[in-house]
ROVOZA-619402 format. One record per residue (C-alpha): x, y, z; residue in three letters. Coordinates in steps of 0.2 Angstrom, whole numbers. Layout:
N
u,v,w,aa
X,Y,Z,ALA
...
//
This chain:
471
u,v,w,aa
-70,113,-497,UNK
-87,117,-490,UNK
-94,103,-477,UNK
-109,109,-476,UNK
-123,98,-476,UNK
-132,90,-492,UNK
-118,98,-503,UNK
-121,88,-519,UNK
-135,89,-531,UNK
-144,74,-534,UNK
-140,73,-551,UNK
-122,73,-547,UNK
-125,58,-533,UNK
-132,49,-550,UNK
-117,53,-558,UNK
-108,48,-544,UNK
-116,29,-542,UNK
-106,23,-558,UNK
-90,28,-554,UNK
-88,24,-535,UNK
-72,22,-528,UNK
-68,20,-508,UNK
-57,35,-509,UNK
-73,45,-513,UNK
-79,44,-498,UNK
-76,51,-480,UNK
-80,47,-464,UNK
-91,63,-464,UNK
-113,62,-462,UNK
-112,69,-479,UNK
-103,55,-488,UNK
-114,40,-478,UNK
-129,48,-483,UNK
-121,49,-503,UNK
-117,30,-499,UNK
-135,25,-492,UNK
-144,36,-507,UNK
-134,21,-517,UNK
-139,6,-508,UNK
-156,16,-510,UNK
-155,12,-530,UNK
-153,-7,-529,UNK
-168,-8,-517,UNK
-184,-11,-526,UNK
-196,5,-519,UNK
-182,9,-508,UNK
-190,7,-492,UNK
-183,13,-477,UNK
-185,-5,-467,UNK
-177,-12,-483,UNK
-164,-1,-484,UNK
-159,-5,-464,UNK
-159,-23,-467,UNK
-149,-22,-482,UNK
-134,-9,-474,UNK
-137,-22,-458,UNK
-132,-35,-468,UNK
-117,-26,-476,UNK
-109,-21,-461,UNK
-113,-40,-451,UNK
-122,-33,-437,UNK
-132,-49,-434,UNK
-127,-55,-416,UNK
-140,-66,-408,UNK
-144,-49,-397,UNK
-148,-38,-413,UNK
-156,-55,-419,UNK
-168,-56,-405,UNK
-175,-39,-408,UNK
-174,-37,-428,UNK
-171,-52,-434,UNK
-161,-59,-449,UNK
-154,-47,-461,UNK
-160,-59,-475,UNK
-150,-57,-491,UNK
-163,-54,-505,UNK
-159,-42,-517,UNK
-145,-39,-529,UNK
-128,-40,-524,UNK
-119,-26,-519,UNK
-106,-16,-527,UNK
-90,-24,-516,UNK
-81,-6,-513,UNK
-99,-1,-505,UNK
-101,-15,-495,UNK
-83,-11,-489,UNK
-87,6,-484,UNK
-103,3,-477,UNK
-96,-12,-465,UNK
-81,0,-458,UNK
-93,14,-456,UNK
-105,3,-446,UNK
-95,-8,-437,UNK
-89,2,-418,UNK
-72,-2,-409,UNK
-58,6,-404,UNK
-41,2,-410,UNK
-24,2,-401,UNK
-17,22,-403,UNK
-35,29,-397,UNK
-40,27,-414,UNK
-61,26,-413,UNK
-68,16,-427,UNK
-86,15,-433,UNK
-91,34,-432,UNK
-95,50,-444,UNK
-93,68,-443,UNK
-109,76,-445,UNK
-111,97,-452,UNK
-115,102,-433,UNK
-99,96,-426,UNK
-101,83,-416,UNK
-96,65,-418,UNK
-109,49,-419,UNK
-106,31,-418,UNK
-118,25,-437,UNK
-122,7,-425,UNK
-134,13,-413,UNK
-142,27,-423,UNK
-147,14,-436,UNK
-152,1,-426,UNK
-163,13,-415,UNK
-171,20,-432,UNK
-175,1,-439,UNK
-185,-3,-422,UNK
-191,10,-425,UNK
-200,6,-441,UNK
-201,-10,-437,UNK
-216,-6,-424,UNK
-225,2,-436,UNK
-226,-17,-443,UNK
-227,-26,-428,UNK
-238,-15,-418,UNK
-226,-12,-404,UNK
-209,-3,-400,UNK
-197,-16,-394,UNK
-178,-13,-388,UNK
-176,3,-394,UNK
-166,7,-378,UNK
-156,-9,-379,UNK
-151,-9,-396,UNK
-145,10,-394,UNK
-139,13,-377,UNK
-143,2,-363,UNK
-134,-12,-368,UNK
-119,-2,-372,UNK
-121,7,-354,UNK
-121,-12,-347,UNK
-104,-17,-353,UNK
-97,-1,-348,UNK
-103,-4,-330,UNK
-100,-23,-328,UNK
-80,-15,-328,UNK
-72,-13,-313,UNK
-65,5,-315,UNK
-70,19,-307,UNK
-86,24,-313,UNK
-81,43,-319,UNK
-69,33,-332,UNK
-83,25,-339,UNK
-87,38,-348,UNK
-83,54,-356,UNK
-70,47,-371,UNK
-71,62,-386,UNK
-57,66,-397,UNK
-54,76,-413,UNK
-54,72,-432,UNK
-38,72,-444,UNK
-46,83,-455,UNK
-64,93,-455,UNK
-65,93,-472,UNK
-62,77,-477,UNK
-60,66,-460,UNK
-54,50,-460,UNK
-44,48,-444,UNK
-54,51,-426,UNK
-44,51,-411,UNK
-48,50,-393,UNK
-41,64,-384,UNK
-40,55,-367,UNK
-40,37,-361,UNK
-52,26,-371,UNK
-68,21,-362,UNK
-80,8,-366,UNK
-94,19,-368,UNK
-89,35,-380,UNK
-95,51,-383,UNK
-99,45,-401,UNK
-109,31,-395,UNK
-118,39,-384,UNK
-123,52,-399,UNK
-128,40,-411,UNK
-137,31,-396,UNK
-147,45,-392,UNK
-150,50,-411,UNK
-156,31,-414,UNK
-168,34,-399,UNK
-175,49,-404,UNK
-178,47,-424,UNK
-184,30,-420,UNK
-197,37,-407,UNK
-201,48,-420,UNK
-204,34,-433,UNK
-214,24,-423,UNK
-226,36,-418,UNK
-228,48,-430,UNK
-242,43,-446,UNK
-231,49,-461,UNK
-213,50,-464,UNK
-199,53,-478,UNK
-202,40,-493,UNK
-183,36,-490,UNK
-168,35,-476,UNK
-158,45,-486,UNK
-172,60,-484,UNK
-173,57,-464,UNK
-156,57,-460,UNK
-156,72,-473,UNK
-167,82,-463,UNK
-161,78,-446,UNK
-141,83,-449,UNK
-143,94,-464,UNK
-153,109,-457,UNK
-146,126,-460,UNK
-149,137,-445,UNK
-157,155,-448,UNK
-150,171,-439,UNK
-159,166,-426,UNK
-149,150,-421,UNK
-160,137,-414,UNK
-176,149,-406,UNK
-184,146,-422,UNK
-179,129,-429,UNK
-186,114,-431,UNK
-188,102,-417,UNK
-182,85,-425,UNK
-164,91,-430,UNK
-147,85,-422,UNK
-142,100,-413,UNK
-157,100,-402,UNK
-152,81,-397,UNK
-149,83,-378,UNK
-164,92,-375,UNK
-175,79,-386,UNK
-167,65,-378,UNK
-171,71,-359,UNK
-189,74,-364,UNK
-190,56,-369,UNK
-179,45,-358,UNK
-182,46,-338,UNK
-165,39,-331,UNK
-175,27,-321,UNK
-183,15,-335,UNK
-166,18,-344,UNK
-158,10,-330,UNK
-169,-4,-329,UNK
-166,-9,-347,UNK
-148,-6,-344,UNK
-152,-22,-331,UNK
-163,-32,-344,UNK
-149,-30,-359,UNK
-137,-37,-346,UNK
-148,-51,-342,UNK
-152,-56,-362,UNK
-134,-56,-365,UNK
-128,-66,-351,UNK
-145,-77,-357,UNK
-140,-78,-373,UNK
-121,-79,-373,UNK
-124,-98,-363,UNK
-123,-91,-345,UNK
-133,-96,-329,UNK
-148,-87,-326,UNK
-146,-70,-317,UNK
-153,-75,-297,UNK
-158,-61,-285,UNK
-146,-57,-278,UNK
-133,-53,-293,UNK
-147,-43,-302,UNK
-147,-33,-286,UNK
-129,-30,-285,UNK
-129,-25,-303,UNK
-144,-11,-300,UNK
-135,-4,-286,UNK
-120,-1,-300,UNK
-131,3,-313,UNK
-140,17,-301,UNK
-122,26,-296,UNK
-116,22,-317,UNK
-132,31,-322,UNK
-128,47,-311,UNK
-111,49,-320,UNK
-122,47,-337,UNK
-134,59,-333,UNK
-123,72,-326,UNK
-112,71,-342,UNK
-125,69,-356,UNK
-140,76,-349,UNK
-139,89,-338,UNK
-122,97,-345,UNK
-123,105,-363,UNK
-116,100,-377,UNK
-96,106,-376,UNK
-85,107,-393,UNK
-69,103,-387,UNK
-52,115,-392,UNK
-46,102,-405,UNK
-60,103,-415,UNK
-60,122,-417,UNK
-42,121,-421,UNK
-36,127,-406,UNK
-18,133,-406,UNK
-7,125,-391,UNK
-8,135,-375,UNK
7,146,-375,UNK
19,142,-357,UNK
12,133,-343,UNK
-5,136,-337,UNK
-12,140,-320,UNK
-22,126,-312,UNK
-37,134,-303,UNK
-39,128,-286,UNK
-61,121,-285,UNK
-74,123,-283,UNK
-73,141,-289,UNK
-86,157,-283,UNK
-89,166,-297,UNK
-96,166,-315,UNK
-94,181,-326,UNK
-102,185,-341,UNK
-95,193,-356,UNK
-100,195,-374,UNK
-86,194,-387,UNK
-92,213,-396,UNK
-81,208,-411,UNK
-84,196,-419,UNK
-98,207,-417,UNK
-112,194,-426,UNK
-120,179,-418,UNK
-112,161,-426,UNK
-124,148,-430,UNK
-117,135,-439,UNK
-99,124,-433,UNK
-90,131,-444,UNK
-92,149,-443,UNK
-92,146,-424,UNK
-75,138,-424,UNK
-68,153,-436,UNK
-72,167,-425,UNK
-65,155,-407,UNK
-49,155,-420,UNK
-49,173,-421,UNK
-52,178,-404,UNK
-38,166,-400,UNK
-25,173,-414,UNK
-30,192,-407,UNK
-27,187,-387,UNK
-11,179,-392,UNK
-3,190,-403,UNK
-12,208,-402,UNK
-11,205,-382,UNK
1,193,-379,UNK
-9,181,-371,UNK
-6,164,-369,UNK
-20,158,-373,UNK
-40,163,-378,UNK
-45,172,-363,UNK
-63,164,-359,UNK
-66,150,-352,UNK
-81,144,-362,UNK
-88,154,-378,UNK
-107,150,-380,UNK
-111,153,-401,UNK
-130,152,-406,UNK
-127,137,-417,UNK
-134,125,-401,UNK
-112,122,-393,UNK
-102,129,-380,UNK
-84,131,-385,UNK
-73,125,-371,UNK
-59,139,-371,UNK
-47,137,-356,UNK
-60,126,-348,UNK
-66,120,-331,UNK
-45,118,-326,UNK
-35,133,-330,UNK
-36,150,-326,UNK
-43,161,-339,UNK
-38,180,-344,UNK
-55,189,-342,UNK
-60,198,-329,UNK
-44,207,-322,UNK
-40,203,-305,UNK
-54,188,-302,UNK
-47,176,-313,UNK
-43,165,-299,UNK
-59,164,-292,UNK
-73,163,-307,UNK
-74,157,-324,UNK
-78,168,-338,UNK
-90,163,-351,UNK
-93,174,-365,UNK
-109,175,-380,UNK
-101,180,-395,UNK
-109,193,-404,UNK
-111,212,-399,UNK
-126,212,-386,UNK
-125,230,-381,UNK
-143,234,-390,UNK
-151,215,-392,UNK
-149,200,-383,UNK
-140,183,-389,UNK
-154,168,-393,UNK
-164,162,-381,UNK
-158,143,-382,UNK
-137,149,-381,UNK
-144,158,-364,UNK
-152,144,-358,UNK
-137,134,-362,UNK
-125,146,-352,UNK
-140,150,-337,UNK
-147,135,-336,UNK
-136,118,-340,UNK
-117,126,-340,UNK
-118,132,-322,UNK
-129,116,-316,UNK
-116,107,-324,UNK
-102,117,-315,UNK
-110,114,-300,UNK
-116,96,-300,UNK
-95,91,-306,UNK
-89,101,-293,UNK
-82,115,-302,UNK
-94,129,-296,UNK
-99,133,-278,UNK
-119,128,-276,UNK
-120,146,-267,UNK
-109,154,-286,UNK
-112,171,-290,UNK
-115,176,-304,UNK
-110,194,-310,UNK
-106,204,-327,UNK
-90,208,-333,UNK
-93,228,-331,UNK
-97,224,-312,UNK
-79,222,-307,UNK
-69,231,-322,UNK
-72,247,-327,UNK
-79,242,-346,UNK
-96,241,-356,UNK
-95,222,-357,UNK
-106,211,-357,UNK
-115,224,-366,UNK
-133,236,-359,UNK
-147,224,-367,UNK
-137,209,-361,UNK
-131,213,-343,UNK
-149,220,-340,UNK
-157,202,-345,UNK
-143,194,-332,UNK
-148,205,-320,UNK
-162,194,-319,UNK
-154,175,-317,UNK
-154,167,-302,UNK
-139,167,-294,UNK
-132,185,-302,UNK
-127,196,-287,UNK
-124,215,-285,UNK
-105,219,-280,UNK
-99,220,-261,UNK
-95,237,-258,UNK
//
């Protein structure tokens, strides 16, 4: 079963409407959209605020915080179909259950997980300015207040953050699990967080937009990328979230409505007013928690983790590498010998590089350490902790990150280089798992081999950090 985006025809969803089941739908982009575009047919004109208001009131998001920025859900308008309203209330409503088990989020076509809570709320403020005449708590309703409960805990900050985990099922996913401890602020709320900001700036600002919800969220998670990955797609699409976010939100005024969500919710839950002093202690743990954010969501790409690639176990028991480590070698794959640039074609050659270094070479393991496709991802292969198999006799001292494709007369796209020269290493080396001083080398530098291929170890030749070898 194809999970590409925008799958069904519309004259199928039609069909579809009469004869809805809760079975019918997964917990997968795809499906909500199919379950909006229904809600859409029982909303006179189907207006987008409308719309908002009406899933709001499904799912029972009217707390007195989401009140004091949107509003009453009020209940005009037919009743809705009881399986529907069922669906949409679980698909909108976030927690996390005992077992790991994260509730609340979808599986959109470009891999990544997002929380549906934020991302609406942030798209009804949005619209809701152009009515009103100003943007109000599109941060708060999104992130910042979600960023607040996390820092009010008294855990250390680094486990604050960071919770991803994988799907039962990419085809029809029901089930997400977190991989490692739960936090209160997951990777899947801060995705939908950052998506709610940046679709409702969009909305707010820009004159004309999709007649209907169903057609925005359409156009955001539903674009198919060309052969030239992301250098020539379209701005407002989901795989370019990271970077549209950081061109919109400056971590300071994001911290200090991290501290105004935490005073209206103290405000409005009954409490004492916030004094001085409290409002300064807070800042000071907002500023170190907003580090931590920054570093993992901002300045780090965006990193599909081994489950949802379908990674096979690691075979024995890996070496731990001993950090920070000195060295960063580049490689391309050469076969698969194409460019990926969707999720799943991405995840099926990461599948067969991983059967050919396990079986054809008795590996235990994919030998990289991150595989960077053209489809807007880095793949995490051994990752930051264990020792790879890729650059004979310097895999204790550098990480190996491969392009895949076969680079030996063109170059890989410009955005998957940026993502490997300019975010992965910065990342590497703002956690601590690079050395600030790295070098960076090719793969034909140290082993006698054509790798990383002529066209793309000429274009490295000119990073910053790559170094010649020490004779």
């Amino acid at each position: 079963m194809d999970i590409a985006c925008c799958k069904l025809t519309l004259a199928l969803v039609v069909v579809l409407a009469s004869t809805y089941t809760q079975a019918s739908f997964s917990q997968h982009m795809d499906d909500f959209i199919r379950a909006v575009k229904q809600v859409e047919g029982g909303v006179s004109g189907a207006q987008p605020l409308a719309v908002l208001k009406r899933l709001r009131r499904a799912a029972g998001l009217q707390d007195a915080f989401i009140q004091h920025f949107l509003g009453n859900a009020d209940a005009s308008g037919p009743e809705m179909d009881a399986d529907l309203s069922e669906y949409i209330s679980k698909a909108l409503n976030h927690r996390v259950i005992d077992g790991g088990r994260e509730e609340g989020v979808v599986l959109t076509s470009d891999g990544t997980t997002v929380a549906l809570r934020p991302l609406l709320l942030g798209i009804e403020a949005g619209f809701l300015s152009k009515s009103k005449g100003r943007l109000r708590a599109l941060h708060q309703l999104t992130l910042a207040r979600d960023l607040s409960l996390s820092l009010q805990h008294s855990s250390p900050l680094p486990q604050h953050l960071r919770s991803d985990g994988c799907w039962d099922s990419l085809t029809s996913p029901q089930v997400f699990t977190l991989s490692n401890t739960p936090t209160l602020l997951t990777t899947a709320q801060v995705n939908g967080g950052m998506d709610g900001v940046v679709i409702g700036m969009e909305v707010s600002t820009k004159a004309r937009w999709p007649l209907k919800l169903s057609d925005l969220l359409t156009e955001y998670y539903c674009h198919q990328l060309d052969n030239d990955g992301l250098d020539s797609a379209p701005r407002l699409i989901s795989q370019r979230r990271r970077e549209n976010f950081r061109g919109l939100v400056a971590p300071p005024m994001l911290a200090r409505q991290v501290l105004k969500s935490a005073v209206l919710q103290q405000t409005l839950n009954g409490g004492s007013k916030m004094e001085a002093q409290e409002k300064k202690r807070f800042m000071a743990v907002v500023k170190e928690g907003m580090k931590e954010f920054v570093h993992t969501f901002m300045d780090c790409p965006p990193i599909i983790p081994r489950c949802m690639w379908g990674a096979e176990p690691y075979r024995g028991t890996p070496t731990t590498l001993s950090l920070p480590l000195s060295f960063l070698y580049i490689h391309h794959t050469h076969t698969p010998s194409e460019p990926c640039v969707t999720f799943q074609q991405c995840s099926a050659d990461m599948r067969s590089m991983q059967r050919f270094h396990q079986e054809d070479r008795g590996w235990d393991d994919i030998g990289y350490s991150f595989v960077a496709g053209s489809d807007g991802h880095i793949y995490e292969g051994r990752g930051w902790h264990w020792q790879g198999a890729h650059t004979l006799g310097h895999n204790s001292i550098g990480y190996g990150v491969s392009f895949i494709g076969d680079y030996v007369s063109r170059l890989p796209s410009q955005h998957s280089m940026g993502l490997v020269r300019d975010q992965l290493a910065s990342c590497a080396v703002g956690g601590g798992r690079l050395a600030a001083n790295f070098t960076l080398q090719g793969h034909r530098q140290v082993v006698n081999t054509s790798c990383p291929g002529d066209a793309l170890y000429n274009e490295i030749k000119g990073w910053e950090h790559f170094g010649e070898v020490k004779r």
